[in-house]
C-alpha positions in Angstrom: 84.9 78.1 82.3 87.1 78.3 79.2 85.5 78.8 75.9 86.6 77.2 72.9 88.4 79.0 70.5 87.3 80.2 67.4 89.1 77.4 65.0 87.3 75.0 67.7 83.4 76.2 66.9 81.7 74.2 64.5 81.7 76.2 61.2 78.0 76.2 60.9 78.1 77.8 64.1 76.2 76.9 67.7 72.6 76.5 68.5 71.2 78.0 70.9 71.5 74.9 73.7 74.9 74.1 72.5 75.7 77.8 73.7 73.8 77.7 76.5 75.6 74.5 77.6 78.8 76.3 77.0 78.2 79.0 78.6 76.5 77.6 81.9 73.4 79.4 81.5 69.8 78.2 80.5 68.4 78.4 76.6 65.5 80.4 77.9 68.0 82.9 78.9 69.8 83.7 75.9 66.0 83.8 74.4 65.6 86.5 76.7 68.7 88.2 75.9 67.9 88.7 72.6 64.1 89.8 73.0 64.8 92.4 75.8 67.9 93.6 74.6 68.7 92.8 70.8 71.5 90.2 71.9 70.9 87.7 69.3 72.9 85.7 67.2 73.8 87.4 63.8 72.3 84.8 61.3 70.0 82.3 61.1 70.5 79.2 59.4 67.9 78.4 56.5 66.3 81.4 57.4 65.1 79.4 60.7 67.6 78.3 62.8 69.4 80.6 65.0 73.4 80.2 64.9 75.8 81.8 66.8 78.4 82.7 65.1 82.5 83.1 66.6 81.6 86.8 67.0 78.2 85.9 68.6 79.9 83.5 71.3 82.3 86.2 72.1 79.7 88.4 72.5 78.0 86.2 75.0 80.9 85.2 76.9 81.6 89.1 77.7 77.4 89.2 78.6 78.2 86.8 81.6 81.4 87.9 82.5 80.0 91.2 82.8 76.9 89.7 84.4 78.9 88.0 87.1 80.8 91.2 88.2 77.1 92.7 89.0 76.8 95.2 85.8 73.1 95.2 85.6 71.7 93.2 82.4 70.8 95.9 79.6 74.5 97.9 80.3 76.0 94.4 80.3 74.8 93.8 76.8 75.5 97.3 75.5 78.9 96.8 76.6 79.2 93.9 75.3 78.0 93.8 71.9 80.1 97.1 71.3 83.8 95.3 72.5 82.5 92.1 70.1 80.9 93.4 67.3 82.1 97.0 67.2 79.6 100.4 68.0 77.7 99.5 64.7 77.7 95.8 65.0 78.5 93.6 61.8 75.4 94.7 59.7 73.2 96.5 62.4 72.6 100.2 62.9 74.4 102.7 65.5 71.4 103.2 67.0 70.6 100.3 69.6 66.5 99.2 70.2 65.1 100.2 73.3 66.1 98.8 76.0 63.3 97.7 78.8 62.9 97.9 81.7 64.6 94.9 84.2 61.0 95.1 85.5 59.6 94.2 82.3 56.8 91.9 81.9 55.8 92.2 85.1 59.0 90.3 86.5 60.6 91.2 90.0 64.7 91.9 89.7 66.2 88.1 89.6 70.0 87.9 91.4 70.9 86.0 87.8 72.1 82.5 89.7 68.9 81.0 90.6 69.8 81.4 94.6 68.2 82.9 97.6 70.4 85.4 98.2 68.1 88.3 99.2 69.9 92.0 100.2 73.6 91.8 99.4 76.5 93.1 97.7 76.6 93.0 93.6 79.9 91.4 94.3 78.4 88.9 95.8 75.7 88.3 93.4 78.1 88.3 90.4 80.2 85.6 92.5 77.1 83.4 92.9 76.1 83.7 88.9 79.4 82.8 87.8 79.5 80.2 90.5 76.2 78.2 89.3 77.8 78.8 85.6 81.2 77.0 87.3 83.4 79.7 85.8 86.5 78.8 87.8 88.2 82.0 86.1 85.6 84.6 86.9 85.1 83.4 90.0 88.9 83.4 90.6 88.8 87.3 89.5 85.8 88.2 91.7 87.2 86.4 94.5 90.6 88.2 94.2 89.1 92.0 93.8 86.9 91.5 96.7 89.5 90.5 98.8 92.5 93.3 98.1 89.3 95.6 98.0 87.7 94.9 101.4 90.1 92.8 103.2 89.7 89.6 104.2 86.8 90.1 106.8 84.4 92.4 105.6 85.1 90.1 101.6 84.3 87.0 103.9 81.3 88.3 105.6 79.4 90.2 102.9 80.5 88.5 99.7 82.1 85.2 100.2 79.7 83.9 103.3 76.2 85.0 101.8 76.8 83.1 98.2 78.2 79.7 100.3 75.3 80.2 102.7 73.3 80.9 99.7 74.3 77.8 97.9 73.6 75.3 101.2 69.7 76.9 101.8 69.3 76.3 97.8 70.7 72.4 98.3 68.5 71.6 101.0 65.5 73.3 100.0 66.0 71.3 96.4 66.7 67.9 98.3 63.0 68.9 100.6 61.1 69.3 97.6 62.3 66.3 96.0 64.3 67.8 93.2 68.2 67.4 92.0 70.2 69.0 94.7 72.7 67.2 93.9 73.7 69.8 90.8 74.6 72.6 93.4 76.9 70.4 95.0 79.6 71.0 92.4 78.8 74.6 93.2 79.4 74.5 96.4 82.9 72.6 96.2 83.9 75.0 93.1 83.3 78.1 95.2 84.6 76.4 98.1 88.0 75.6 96.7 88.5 79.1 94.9 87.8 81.1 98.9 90.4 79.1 100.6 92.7 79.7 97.8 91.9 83.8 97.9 92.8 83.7 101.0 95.7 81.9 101.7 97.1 83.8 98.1 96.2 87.1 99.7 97.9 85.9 103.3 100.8 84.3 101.5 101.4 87.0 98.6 104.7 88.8 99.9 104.2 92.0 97.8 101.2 92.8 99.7 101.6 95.7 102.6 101.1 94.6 105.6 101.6 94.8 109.4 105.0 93.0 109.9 104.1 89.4 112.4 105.9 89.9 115.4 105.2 88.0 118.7 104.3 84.4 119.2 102.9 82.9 116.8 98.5 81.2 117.0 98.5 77.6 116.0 95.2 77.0 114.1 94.1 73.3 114.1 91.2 71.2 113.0 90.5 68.0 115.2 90.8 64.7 114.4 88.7 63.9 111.6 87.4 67.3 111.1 88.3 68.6 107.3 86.6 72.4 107.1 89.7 74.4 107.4 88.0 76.9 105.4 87.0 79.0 108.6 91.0 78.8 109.8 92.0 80.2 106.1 89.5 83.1 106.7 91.1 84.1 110.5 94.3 83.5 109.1 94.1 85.8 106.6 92.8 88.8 108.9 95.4 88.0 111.9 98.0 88.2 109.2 96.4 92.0 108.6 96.4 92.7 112.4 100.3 91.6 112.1 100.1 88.5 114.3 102.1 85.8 113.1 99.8 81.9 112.4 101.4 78.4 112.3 98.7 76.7 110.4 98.4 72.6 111.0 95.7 72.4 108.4 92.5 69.6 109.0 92.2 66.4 110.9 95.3 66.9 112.7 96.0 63.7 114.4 95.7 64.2 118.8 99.7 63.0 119.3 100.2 65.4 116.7 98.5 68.2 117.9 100.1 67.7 121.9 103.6 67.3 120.5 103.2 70.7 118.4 101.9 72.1 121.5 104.5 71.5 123.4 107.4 72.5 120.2 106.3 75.8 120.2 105.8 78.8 122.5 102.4 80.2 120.7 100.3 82.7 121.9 97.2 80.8 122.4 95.7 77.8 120.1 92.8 77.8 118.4 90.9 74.1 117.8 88.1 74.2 115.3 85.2 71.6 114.9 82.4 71.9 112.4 80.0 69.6 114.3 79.7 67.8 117.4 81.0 64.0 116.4 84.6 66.2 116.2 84.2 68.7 119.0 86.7 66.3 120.9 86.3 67.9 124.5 88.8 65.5 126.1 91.5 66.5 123.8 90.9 70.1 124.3 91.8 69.5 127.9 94.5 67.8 126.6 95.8 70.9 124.4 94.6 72.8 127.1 97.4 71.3 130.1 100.3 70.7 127.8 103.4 72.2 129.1 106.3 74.5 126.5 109.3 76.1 127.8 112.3 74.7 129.8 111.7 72.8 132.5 111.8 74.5 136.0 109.9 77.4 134.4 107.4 76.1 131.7 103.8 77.4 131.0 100.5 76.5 129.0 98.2 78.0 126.5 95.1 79.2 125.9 93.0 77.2 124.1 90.3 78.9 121.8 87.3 76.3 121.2 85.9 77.8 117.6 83.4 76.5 115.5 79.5 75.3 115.7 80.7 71.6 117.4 81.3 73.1 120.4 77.6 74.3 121.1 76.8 70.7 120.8 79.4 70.1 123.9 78.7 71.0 127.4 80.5 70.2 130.6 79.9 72.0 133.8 83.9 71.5 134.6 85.4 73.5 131.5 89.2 74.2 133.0 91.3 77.6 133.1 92.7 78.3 130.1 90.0 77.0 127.6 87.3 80.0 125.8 84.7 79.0 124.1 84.9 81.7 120.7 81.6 82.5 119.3 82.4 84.7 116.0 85.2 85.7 113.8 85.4 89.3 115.1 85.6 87.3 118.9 88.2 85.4 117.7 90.3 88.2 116.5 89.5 90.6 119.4 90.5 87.6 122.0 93.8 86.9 120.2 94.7 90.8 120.0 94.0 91.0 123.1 96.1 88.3 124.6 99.1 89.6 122.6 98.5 92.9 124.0 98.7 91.2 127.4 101.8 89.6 126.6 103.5 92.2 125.0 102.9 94.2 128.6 104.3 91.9 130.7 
């Protein structure tokens, strides 16, 4: 979230909710900031009112960003108030007050976002705080270091998955008890967005060392109707490190659409993906499943990976050759890498 700059701050400086409302975070926080760790504003209007100065904004924009990346709180705001105000501060001593405990006052260790996100990865707590504080630009930053740092899989498993999942529980849970989930819906689209654009950056991004693609390529398609295409930008982005080359159709590919691609081009195997049932079109997998590629006297099909949660909602006794139903990710890439070890053999 971009902060104004310093010609833009009123000259009286902020209060304390105008900050807060900047910032993303609650008054009460920035309350405790400065009574557990000295992080208040500089001044105080009238002798009473606390205003926060150009300096003191600064300051607490570098708290959260620091916050975010999973710096625990009392080294966030030693850090922070040294790059802002300098070691001694404006018209503070060297020496900084105690710091307490994050146990303090008989309080258990908070993940900072307000979510249920229980024993994960700091990256993946920093995420989620700058995600409730929709901080497109940290969560940009997060979302690109965790991926060129852990790969796509293991960034989409323990970091990116957990604060999505993290942010549905806390949206239903809110809606159960009545309250506004509605304000975690922004959330959710925010962090949404900035994971499928990781991804396909990291897949896309030429400079990056990879395996070279040889081989057919996997067509990934979502069924009619079905928008996630999330999930396909995650396997993309890890068969692209196994080397395997992806034609991506993108969501709600139309059936004609999907058949005529099908038959265009000689891929390895195609992968359908439906979110819930209503789009878990078993028909059309058959479909996918029997058309023909090749020239004619000598064509053949292709495998047809069923992915996604729809298809547990589908059952049919008859399921014909050629059609797997995938369970996981790590199923997913283990069939695919298999089946191009297959053809590669032949």
């Amino acid at each position: 979230m971009a902060t104004p700059q310093r010609d833009e701050l009123p000259v009286a400086g902020l209060t304390t909710g105008q900050l807060a409302r900047l910032l993303g975070v609650s008054p009460p926080t920035l309350r405790s900031w400065d009574r557990r760790y000295g992080f208040g504003p500089a001044s105080r209007a009238d002798g009473r009112h606390r205003r926060w100065s150009p300096d003191d904004v600064a300051m607490a924009r570098e708290m959260c960003r620091l916050t975010a990346t999973g710096t625990p709180p009392a080294e966030a705001a030693r850090t922070a108030r040294l790059r802002a105000r300098g070691p001694a501060g404006p018209d503070g001593p060297d020496e900084w007050p105690p710091v307490p405990s994050d146990r303090a006052e008989g309080t258990a260790p908070r993940a900072g976002s307000g979510l249920p996100l229980g024993r994960v990865r700091s990256e993946c707590r920093g995420l989620a705080r700058a995600a409730v504080r929709l901080d497109a630009e940290e969560v940009r930053e997060l979302l690109r270091r965790a991926v060129a740092h852990h790969g796509p899989a293991v960034a989409w498993e323990e970091v990116m998955s957990p604060a999505l999942q993290a942010v549905g529980r806390k949206w239903q849970s809110s809606g159960e008890r009545g309250e506004q989930g509605e304000q975690y819906v922004e959330v959710e689209h925010l962090l949404s967005w900035h994971i499928s654009a990781a991804l396909r950056h990291y897949y896309l991004d030429a400079a990056r060392p990879r395996r070279a693609a040889t081989g057919a390529p996997v067509l990934l398609s979502c069924l009619p109707g079905e928008q996630h295409t999330l999930p396909l930008d995650v396997l993309t982005a890890v068969l692209g490190d196994e080397g395997l080359a992806v034609l991506m159709l993108g969501g709600s590919v139309p059936a004609d659409a999907l058949i005529t691609a099908v038959r265009r081009v000689a891929s390895l195997a195609v992968v359908l993906w439906a979110q819930t049932g209503d789009t878990a079109d078993l028909a059309l997998a058959r479909r996918v499943a029997g058309a023909r590629w090749g020239v004619r006297g000598a064509r053949t099909q292709t495998p047809v990976l069923l992915c996604g949660p729809g298809w547990h909602q589908v059952t049919d006794a008859a399921e014909p050759p050629g059609l797997t139903y995938v369970t996981s990710l790590h199923d997913a890439v283990r069939t695919l890498t298999g089946l191009r070890r297959e053809r590669t053999s032949r």
